[in-house]
N, C-alpha and C positions, 0 to 999 in steps of 0.2 A: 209750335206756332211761332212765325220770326214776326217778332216786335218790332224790328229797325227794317226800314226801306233799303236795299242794297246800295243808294249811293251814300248815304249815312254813313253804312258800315265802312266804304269804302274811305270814309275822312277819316272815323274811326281810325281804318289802318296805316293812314297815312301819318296824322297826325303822331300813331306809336312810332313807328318808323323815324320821322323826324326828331320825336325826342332823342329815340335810341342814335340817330346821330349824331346830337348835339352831346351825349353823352357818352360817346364811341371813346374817347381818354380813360375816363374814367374807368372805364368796364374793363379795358385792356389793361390797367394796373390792376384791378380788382383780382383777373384771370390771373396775373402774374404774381400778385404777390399770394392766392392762393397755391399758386402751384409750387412757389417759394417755399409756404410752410408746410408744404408736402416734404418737398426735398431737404430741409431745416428736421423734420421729425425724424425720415427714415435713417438721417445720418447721427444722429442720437443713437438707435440700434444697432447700426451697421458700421463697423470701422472702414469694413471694405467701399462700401459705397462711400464713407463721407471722404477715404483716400482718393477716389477717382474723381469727385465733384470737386475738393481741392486743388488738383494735380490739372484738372480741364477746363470744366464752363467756370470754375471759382476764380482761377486761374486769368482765366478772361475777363472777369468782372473786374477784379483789382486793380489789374494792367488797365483799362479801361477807364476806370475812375483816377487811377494814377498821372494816365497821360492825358486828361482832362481838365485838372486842377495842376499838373505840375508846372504848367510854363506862368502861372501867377506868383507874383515878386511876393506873395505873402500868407500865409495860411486861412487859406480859406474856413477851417474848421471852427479855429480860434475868432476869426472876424462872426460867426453865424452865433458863435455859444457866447460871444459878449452881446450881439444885437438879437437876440432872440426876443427879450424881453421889451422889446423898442418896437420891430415888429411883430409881434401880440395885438399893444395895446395901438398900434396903427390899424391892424386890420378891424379892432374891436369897433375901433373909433369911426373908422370910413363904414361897418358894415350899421351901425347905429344910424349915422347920417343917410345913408343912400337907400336903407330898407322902407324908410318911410316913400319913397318914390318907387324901388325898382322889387315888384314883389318877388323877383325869382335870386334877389342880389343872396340871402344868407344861403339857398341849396348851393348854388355856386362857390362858395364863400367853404362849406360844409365840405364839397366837391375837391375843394382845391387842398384844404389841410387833409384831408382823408389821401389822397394823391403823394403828399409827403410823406404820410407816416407810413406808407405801403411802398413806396419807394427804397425808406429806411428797411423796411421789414424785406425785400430782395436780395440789397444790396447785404444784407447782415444773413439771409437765409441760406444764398446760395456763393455769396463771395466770402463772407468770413465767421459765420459758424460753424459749418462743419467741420470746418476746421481743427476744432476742442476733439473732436472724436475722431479721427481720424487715426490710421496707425501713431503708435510712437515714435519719437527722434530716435529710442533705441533702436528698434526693429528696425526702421529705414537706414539707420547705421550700420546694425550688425553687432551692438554693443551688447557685452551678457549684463543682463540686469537682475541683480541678486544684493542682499540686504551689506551696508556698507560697514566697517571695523574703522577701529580708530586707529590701526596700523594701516590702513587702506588709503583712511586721510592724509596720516602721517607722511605717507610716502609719495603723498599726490603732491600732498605742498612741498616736498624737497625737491619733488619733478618741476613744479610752478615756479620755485625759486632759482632751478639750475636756467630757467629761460627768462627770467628775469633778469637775474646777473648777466645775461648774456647781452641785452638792448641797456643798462645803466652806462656805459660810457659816452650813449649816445643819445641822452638823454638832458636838457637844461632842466635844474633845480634852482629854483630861486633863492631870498637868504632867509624866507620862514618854510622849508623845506617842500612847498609845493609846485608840482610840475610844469613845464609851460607848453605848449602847443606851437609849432615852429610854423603854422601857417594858418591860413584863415580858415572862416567858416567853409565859404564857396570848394575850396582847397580841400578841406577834410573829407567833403561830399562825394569830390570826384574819386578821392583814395578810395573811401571805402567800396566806393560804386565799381572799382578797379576790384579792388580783396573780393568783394562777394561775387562778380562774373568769376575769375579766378577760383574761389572755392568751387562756387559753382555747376564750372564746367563740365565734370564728369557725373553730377548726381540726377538723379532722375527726379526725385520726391521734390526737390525744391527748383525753380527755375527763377532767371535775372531778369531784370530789364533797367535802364538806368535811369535815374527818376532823382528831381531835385528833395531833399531833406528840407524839410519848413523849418525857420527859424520862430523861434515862437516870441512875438513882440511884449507879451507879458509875460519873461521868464523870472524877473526880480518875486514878481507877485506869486506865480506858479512853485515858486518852490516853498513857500507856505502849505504847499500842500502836500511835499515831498515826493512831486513828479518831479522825474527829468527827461521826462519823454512820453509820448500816446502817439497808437495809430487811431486815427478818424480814420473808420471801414466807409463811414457815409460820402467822405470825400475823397476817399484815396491817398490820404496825405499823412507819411510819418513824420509828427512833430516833434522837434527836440528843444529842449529846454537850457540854453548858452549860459545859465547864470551860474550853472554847478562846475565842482573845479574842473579844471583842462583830462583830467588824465580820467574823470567818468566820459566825458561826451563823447570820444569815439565809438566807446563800446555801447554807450548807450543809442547814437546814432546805426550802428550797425543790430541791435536789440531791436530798435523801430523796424528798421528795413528789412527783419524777418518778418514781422508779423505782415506787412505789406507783402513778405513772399510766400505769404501761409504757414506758419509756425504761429497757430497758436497760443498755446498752455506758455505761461510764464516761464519757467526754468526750461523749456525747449529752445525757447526764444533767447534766452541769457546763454545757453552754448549755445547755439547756433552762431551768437553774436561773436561768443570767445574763439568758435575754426574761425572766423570770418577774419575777426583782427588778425589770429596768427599767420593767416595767409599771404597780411599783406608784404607791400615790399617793403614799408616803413615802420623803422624800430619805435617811434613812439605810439602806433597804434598797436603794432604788438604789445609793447610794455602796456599797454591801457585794457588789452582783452585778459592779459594774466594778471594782472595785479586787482583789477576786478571778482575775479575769481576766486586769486587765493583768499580775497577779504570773506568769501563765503566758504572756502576750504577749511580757516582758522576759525568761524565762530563757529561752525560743526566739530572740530578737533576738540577745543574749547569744551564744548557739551558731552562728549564721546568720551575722551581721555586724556584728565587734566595733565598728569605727569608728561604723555609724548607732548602736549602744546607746550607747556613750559621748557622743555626739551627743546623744541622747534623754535620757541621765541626766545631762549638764551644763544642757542647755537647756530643759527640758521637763518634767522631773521634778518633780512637785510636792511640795514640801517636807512636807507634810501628809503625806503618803502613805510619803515617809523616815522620817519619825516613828514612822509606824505599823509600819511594819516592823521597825525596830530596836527598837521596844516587844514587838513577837511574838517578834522571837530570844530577846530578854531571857526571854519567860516560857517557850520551847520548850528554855533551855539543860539543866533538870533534866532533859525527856525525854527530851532528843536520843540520847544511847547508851544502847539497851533493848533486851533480849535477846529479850522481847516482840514488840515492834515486828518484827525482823528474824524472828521464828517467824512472826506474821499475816501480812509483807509475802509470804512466801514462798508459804504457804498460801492467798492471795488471787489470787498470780501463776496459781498454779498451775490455780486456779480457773478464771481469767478468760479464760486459755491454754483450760481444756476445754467453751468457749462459743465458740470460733474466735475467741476475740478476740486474735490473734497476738502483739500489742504487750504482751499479761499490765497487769502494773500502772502499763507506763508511757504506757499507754491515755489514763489522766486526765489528762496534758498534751496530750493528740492535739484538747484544745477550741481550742487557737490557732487548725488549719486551719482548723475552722467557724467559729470569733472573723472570723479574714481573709474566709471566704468571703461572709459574712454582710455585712460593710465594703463587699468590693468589690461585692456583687450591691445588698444595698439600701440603704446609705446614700451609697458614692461617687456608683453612678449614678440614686440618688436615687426609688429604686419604697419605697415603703411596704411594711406590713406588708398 
């Protein structure tokens, strides 16, 4: 039996209609950011899939986001994660005031944060998760990957140190032995944007585009937390952190600009960063990607085999490089104990942990193996890049 008169039903349809287009936004991030966690899961399973999402549509999303927020004088990431809390309680405030007048004000209000966090969940589904599962930096190398010795280390830092002594005369040392940077920020962005088309060009697995480096306006603050750098996937922007000494920020700079090129997993990203510095044409961002390194070469040798480290720091050590170090304790003694620090370190582990990266934060020394693998496969026996 039909209860409604057909022109009823007919408002009836139209009426749906019309919501359905007043919430036609909505529905189409809804669709998207489903089909996000579609491609977010299978790439969890799949390495081969999540290399291809990488390598293509991920590929385009970053570049995308990159050159969207690149030509702004300032980090956009850092301007959202300080006002976030300002706009909260703005929306809370206006949607309090105008609900009593506009009854549809809080679905809209509902509508529009749902839109954000689905937006996030895209731009993190299909641009920079899969990322984590994706082939290795080994495989895409060619590097054999096999458990590392302490004569493995040993021989990697005499290799780190013969290219280090190679850029020290071309290097300023100040008179409390810390390095200096022979050019500006602007300056150092374009080098490395130079090193990494440069490495670049022949690889398949990773590709360039050149993209301004954020300077990050609370860096004095930020290193309380013992960042010297983040990529925002949500804006496309690798931030780097100016307040730590000269001779981390190129490498750290060029550490950012992987993971903006999809190099996930932390120690993939810290080589990736160290070909990138060695490529370039300037001796002190090379000095910056090996000297980076050996410091993670040495406290593995360190734990591996105390006789070759003391071996290596009586005979081999290059005084230049003592210098520098105990110029960076000096300036890292006011952050060293930060409540900070141990809140991010935690909350990064915990991260890094729900990307299968098992090792959490102590990932970022895991560049040794591929430091060694890298020795033994192309430079001891001598194949090229």
């Amino acid at each position: 039996m039909d209860l409604l008169p057909a022109k009823e039903k007919e408002n009836i349809f139209k009426r749906a209609l019309s919501c359905a287009a007043r919430h036609k936004t909505f529905t189409v991030f809804a669709v998207l950011g489903a089909l996000a966690a579609v491609v977010y899961i299978i790439s969890r399973f799949s390495p081969a899939f999540a290399e291809f999402v990488t390598r293509y549509p991920g590929h385009a999303v970053r570049w995308i986001f990159a050159k969207l927020t690149g030509w702004l004088p300032f980090s956009l990431a850092e301007t959202l994660l300080v006002t976030i809390p300002l706009m909260l309680a703005a929306i809370i405030y206006v949607s309090i005031r105008l609900a009593k007048t506009r009854k549809d004000w809080f679905g809209r209000m509902m509508r529009f944060l749902i839109c954000v966090l689905l937006a996030v969940v895209i731009t993190f589904g299909v641009g920079f998760g899969p990322a984590y599962f994706r082939n290795s930096l080994a495989q895409n190398l060619g590097l054999t990957d096999s458990p590392v010795s302490g004569e493995e280390l040993y021989e990697t830092a005499l290799w780190l140190t013969e290219k280090i002594d190679a850029e020290l005369s071309q290097v300023a040392f100040g008179t409390g032995g810390e390095s200096h940077m022979p050019y500006s920020y602007y300056e150092l962005t374009d080098k490395i944007n130079s090193a990494f088309e440069k490495y670049a060009s022949d690889k398949d697995f990773i590709t360039h585009f050149s993209c301004q480096v954020k300077y990050v306006a609370l860096s004095h603050y930020m290193t309380y937390t013992h960042i010297s750098g983040v990529y925002a996937f949500f804006t496309g922007e690798a931030n780097v952190n100016f307040n730590y000494p000269d001779f981390v920020v190129p490498y750290t700079v060029a550490h950012e600009m992987s993971h903006q090129r999809g190099i996930a997993r932390e120690d993939e990203a810290n080589f990736t960063a160290f070909l990138v510095c060695i490529s370039s044409d300037d001796p002190f961002i090379r000095y910056s990607g090996c000297v980076n390194v050996l410091r993670e070469v040495m406290s593995a040798l360190n734990k591996s085999d105390k006789e070759l480290y003391n071996d290596y720091r009586k005979n081999h050590y290059p005084a230049q490089v003592g210098a520098e170090m105990s110029a960076y304790s000096r300036f890292f003694e006011p952050y060293r104990e930060s409540a900070a620090a141990q809140v991010v370190s935690k909350t990064n582990d915990a991260y890094l942990k729900s990307q299968s990266v098992k090792e959490g934060e102590r990932s970022y020394g895991l560049v040794t193996d591929l430091a060694v693998a890298y020795y033994l496969t192309r430079v001891k026996n001598d194949i090229g890049e």
